[in-house]
N, C-alpha and C positions, 0 to 999 in steps of 0.2 A: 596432546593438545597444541593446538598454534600460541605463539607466543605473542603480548598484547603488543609488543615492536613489532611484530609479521602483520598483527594485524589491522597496524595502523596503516604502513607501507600500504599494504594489499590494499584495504580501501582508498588510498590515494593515488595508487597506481590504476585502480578503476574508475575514479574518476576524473581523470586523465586525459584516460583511453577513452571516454565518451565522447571528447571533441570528436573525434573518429566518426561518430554516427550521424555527425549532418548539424549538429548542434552552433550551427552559424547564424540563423536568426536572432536578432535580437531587441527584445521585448522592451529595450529602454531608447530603442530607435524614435518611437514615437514622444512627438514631443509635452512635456511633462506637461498635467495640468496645477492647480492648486497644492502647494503643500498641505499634509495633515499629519498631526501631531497625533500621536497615540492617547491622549486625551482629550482630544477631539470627538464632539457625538459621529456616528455614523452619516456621510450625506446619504439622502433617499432619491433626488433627484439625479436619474440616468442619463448623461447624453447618448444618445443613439448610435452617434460618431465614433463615440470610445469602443477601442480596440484591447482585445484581451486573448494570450496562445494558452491555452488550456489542451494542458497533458492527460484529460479523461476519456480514453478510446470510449471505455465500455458508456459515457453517459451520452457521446457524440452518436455511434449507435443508437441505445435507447431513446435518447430524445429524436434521432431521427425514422425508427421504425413508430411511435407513438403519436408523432408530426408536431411536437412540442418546440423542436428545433425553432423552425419558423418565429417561434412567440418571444427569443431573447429580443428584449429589450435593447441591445448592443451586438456589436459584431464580433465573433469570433475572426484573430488575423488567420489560427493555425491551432489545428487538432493535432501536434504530432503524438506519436503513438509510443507514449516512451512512461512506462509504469514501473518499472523498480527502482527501489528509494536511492540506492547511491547514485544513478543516472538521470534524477529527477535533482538530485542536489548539485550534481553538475550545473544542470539545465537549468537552475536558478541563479549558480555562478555566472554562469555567462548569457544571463539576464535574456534568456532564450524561453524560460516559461514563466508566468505568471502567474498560474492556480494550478493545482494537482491535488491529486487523490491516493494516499497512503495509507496505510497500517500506521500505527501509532508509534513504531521505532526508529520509521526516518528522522522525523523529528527531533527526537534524542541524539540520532549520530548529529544529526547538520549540527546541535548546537554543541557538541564535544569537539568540533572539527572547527568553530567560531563562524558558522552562516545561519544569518539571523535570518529566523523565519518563522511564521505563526500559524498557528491550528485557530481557523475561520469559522470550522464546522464538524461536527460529531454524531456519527453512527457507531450504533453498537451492533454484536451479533454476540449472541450467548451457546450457541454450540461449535465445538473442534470445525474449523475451515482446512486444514490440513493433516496430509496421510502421509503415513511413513512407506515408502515403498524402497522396495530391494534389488541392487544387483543381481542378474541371472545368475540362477543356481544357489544364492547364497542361504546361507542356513541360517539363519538372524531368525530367531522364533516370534519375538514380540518386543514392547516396549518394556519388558522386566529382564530383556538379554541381549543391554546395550552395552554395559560395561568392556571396555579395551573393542568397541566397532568402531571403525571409521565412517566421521559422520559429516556430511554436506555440512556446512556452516557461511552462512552470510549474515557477520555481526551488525548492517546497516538495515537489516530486513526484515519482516516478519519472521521467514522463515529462519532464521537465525534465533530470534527470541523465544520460538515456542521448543525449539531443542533447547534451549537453557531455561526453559517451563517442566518442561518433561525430565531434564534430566535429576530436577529440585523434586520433582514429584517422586524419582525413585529414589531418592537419597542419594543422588551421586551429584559428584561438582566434574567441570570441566576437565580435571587432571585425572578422572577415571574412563575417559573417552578417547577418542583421536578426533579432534573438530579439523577437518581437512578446509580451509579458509577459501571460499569460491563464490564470486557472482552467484543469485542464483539460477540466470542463463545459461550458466555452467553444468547447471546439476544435471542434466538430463544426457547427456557426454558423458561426466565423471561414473552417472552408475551403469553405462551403456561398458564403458570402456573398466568397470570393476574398480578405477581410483577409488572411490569407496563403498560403502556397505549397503547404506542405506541413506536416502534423502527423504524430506519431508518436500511434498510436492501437494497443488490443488487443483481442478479441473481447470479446461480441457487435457491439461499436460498428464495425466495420471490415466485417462481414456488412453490418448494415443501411446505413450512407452507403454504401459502395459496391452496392448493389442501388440505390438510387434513383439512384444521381449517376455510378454508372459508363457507363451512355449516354451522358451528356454529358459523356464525358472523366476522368472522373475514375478516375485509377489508385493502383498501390502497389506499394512495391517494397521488400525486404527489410533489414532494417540488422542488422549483426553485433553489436552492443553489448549486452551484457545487465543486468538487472535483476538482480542474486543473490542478493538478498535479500528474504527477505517475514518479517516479524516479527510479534511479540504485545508490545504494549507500555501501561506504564500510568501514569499520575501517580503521582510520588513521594507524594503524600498517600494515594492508594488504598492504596500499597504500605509505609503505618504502620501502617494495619489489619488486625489480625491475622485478626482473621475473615476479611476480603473478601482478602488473601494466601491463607489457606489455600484458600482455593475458587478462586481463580485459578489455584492451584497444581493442584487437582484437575480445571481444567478442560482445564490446557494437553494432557495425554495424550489426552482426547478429541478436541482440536486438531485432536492430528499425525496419529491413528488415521483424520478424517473423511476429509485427504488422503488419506489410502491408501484407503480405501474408497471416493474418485471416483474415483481411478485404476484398480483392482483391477473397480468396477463402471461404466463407462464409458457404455453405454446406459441406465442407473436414473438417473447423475449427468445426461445428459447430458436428457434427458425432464424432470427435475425441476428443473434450472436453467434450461436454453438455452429449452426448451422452452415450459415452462410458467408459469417467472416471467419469464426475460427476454424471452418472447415472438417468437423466431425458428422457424422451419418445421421442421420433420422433418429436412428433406435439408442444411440448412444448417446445424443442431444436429450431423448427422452428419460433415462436412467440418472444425468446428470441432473434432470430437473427436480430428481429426487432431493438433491445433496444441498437445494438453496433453501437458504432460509427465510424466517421474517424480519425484513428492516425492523431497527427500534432507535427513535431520535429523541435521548435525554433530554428536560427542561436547562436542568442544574449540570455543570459540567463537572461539580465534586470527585463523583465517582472515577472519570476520566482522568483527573488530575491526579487521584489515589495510583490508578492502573500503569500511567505513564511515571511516576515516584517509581513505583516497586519496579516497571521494566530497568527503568534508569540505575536503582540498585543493582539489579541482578549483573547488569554489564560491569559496573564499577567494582563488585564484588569478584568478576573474572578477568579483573585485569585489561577490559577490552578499552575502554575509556576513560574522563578523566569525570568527575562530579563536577553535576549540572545540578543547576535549578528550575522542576517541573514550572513552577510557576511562571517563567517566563517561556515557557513553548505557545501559551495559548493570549490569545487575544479577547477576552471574554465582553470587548462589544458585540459582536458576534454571538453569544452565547444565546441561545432559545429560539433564534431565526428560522433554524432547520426544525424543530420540534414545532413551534407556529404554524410549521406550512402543511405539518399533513393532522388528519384525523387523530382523535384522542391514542386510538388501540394500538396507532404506531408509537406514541409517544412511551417516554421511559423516567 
């Protein structure tokens, strides 16, 4: 197993190395409006002028194959296209994003790492978003014949926590694996190149490695663990300004409405994502449309706060960081905004 000194390095060596990606914008250029106290009601009123860099490729898409785009209330400065959690924590150090969209474990690391930042908005999904897939040739039978594999791990990420999901579900802790410490940008190299065994990956990336490297052995095989969480979250300094609050606030119902509209339109989402930005084929756009599920936007954020307790455990239990308190990752004026905005049968 990596060691929790490795893998503190390792995540601050990657988020580092994100300056690298262009992360020169920055979102506190504009100049500040009204302070707001975190005990302050929500403003409602949006000025139009306010400007907001929102790191959600997939909702900048969907709102724009939908034509929803058009109806923000406010401007977008910048859609940059940067979704995994330790380079979105970057992207909030250097005050380069404003809103983004995660899995429920960034939030954990930023606040182990001391970068304040709030969970605005909550999606759930209740089945496995992520598949264990294999280095070519390798002989890995299943998720009950991991013990001594080396395995992708990125402890700031989804994918990182559902291998330390899976590996509770068989009875084994981290010291009965090899967690090889890696971006998961990384992962799709590491099992090209046989660094290790097996990674957990989710589409398009599982379509395309396995098209070219399933010839040569390379398989996948399902894991029960799931992801339950996918969030809207932002620096507590964004969330002082009242202008750029209220336009957060206005934006998160258009959020939750875009899932329902890729779900609800399935062939439009699936053409305008898989299709034509992420570049996969007709037939394999179609296969994946198997694998989506149905958005569901909880009233109460209990549950959520249960989910992010027990991830928060599980890390602190392996050594990877230090204890935090779930209670302060979330901001619960925000709390039912996103559940408000769509139909009952989405709600949770």
């Amino acid at each position: 197993m990596t060691s929790p000194i490795l893998n503190r390095r390792t995540l601050l060596g990657g988020l580092l190395g994100v300056t690298a990606l262009g992360l020169t914008g920055c979102a506190g250029d504009d100049a500040a409006s009204a302070s707001l106290s975190a005990a302050d009601p929500l403003p409602t009123t949006v000025d139009p002028a306010t400007q907001l860099i929102i790191s959600i490729h997939t909702s900048q898409v969907g709102l724009t194959a939908s034509g929803e785009i058009a109806k923000l209330p406010f401007k977008v400065k910048d859609w940059p296209n940067i979704s995994a959690g330790p380079d979105v924590i970057q992207g909030f150090r250097a005050k380069a994003i404003d809103l983004a969209n995660n899995a429920g474990i960034p939030p954990i690391q930023a606040a182990a790492i001391n970068v304040d930042a709030k969970i605005v908005a909550v999606q759930t999904v209740h089945k496995p978003q992520y598949t264990f897939v294999t280095s070519p040739g390798n002989p890995v039978k299943g998720i009950t014949d991991l013990r001594g594999k080396k395995i992708a791990f990125s402890q700031g990420q989804a994918q990182g926590l559902v291998v330390l999901r899976t590996l509770k579900e068989q009875g084994l802790s981290p010291k009965d694996v090899q967690l090889i410490a890696l971006p998961s940008t990384k992962f799709l190299v590491a099992l090209q190149s046989k660094q290790v065994d097996i990674a957990p990956l989710y589409e398009p990336a599982i379509t395309k490695y396995l098209a070219e490297y399933g010839k040569d052995g390379a398989t996948q095989f399902p894991m029960t663990a799931v992801d339950y969480l996918s969030v809207l979250w932002a620096p507590s300094e964004v969330l002082a300004d009242s202008a750029k609050v209220a336009a957060i606030r206005s934006f998160i119902p258009f959020w939750a409405k875009d899932q329902i509209w890729r779900w609800e339109n399935p062939d439009k989402w699936l053409d305008a994502y898989y299709v034509k930005d992420q570049q996969v084929s007709a037939a394999d756009a179609k296969r994946i449309g198997t694998t989506l599920q149905q958005p569901y936007f909880p009233k109460s954020w209990d549950k959520a706060l249960a989910w992010e307790k027990e991830s928060a455990d599980l890390l602190v239990e392996g050594g990877f960081i230090k204890k935090i308190d779930p209670e302060k990752l979330f901001d619960r004026r925000f709390e039912g905004i996103a559940s408000a905005a769509v139909p009952a049968k989405y709600q949770e």
